[in-house]
Structures are given as C-alpha cells and as structure tokens.
C-alpha positions as CSV (number, residue, x, y, z in Angstrom):
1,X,0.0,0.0,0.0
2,X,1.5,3.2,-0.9
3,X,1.7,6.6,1.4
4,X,-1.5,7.6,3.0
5,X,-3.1,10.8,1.7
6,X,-3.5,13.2,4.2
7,X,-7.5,13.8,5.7
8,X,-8.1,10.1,5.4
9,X,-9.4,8.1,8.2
10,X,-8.6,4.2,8.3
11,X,-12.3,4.0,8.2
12,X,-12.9,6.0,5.2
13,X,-10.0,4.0,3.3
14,X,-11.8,0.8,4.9
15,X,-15.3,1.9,3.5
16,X,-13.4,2.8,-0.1
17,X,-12.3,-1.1,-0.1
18,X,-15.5,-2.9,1.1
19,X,-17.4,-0.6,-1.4
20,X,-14.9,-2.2,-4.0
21,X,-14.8,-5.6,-2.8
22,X,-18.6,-5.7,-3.1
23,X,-19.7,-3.8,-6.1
24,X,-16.7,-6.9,-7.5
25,X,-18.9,-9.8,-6.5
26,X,-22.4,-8.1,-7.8
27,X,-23.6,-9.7,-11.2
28,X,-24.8,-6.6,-12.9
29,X,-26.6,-7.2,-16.2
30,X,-28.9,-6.3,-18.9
31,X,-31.6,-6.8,-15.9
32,X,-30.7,-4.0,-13.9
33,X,-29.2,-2.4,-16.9
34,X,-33.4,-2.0,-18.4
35,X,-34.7,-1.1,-14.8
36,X,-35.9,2.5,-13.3
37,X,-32.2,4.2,-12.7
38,X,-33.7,5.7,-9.6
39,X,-34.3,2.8,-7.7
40,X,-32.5,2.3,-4.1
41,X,-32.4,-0.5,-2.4
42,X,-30.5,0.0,1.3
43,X,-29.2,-2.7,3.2
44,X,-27.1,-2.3,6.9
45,X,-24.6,-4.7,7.5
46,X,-22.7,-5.5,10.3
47,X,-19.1,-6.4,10.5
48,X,-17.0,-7.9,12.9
49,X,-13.3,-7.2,13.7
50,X,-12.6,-10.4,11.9
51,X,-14.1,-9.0,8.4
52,X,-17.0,-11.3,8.6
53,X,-20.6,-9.9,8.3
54,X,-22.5,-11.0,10.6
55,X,-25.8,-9.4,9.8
56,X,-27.4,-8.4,6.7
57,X,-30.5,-6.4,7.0
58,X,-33.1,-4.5,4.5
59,X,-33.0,-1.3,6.2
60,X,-35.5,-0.1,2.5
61,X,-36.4,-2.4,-0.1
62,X,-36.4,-1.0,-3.9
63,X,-39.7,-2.8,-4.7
64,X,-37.7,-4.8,-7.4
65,X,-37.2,-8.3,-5.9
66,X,-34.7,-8.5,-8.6
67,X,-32.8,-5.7,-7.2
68,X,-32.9,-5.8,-4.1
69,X,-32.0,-10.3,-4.1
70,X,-29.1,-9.6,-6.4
71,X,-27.9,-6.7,-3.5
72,X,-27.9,-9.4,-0.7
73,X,-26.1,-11.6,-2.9
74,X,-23.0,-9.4,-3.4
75,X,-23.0,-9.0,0.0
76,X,-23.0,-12.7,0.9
77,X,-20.5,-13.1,-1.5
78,X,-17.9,-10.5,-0.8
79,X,-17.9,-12.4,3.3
80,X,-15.2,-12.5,4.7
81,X,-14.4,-8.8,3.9
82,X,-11.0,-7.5,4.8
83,X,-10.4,-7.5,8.9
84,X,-11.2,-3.8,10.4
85,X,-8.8,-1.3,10.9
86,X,-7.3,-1.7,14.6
87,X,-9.6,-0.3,17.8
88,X,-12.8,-1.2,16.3
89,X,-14.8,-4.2,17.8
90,X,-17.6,-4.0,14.9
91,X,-18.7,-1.8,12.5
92,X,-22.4,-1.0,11.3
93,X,-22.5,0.3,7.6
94,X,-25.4,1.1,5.1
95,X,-24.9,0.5,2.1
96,X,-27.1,2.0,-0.7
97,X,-27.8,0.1,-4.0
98,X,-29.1,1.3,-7.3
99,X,-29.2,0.0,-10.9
100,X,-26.5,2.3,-11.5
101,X,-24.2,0.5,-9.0
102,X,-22.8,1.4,-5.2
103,X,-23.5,4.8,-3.9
C-alpha cells in the first residue's frame, strides 16, 4: 500500500475497499441495466473485527425483488471482507444500491 493521503481516516479507506470488494462480486446485467435508474435499495450490514458480516438487514427495499436479491447476494458473496482497521470491535454500515451501481 503506498503513502496515506492526508485527511483520510482508516475507516474511510476501509469503506473505499468494502465498497470495492462488493460492487466486485455483484452480477450486474442487462436486468438492472433496463430497470428504473432511480431505484434504491438500502441494506445495513454488520461487521466484525474479523471482516465477517455477521448481519445483513433491508433497512429499505427497492420494490424490485430483482434488485434488491441480487444486492444481498453481493454482500453474501464479498464475506469474509477484509479485517477492520485496529480499535474497532464491529462496525455497522449502510450500504445504498441502485441500478447504476454502489452509492
């Protein structure tokens, strides 16, 4: 890992990865690709230190099963995530999903 830019927090570097590591595993296709852009579909997860999530919970559903199944699935996938940064028992993150891709 090279130098680390000044103003960053571990945690925002750490939600930078897990954003990346999961938007990896989603299977985005011509599905999503044909649906209403402006769907969301938010989902709270909970990590332990160990980088496994532990608990994956619709916080709002998009109203497209498709959307919001293929969301959860990424997630499944992409567990274990990397470990947390140090000092940090768990960590409780939203994540926000649209046909577009992470927010």
């Amino acid at each position: 890992p090279g130098p680390v830019q000044k103003g960053y927090k571990p945690m925002d570097l750490y939600h930078l990865v897990i954003g990346a590591a999961i938007e990896q595993n989603w299977v985005f296709n011509e599905t999503l690709a044909r649906m209403d852009q402006d769907l969301e579909v938010r989902i709270l997860i909970k990590i332990l230190k160990s980088g496994e999530i532990r608990d994956i919970i619709y916080e709002t559903r998009s109203g497209n099963r498709y959307l919001d199944e293929s969301a959860k699935k990424a997630i499944k996938k992409s567990n274990p995530l990397p470990k947390l940064p140090p000092g940090k028992p768990y960590y409780d993150v939203g994540l926000v999903f649209t046909p577009r891709g992470l927010k």
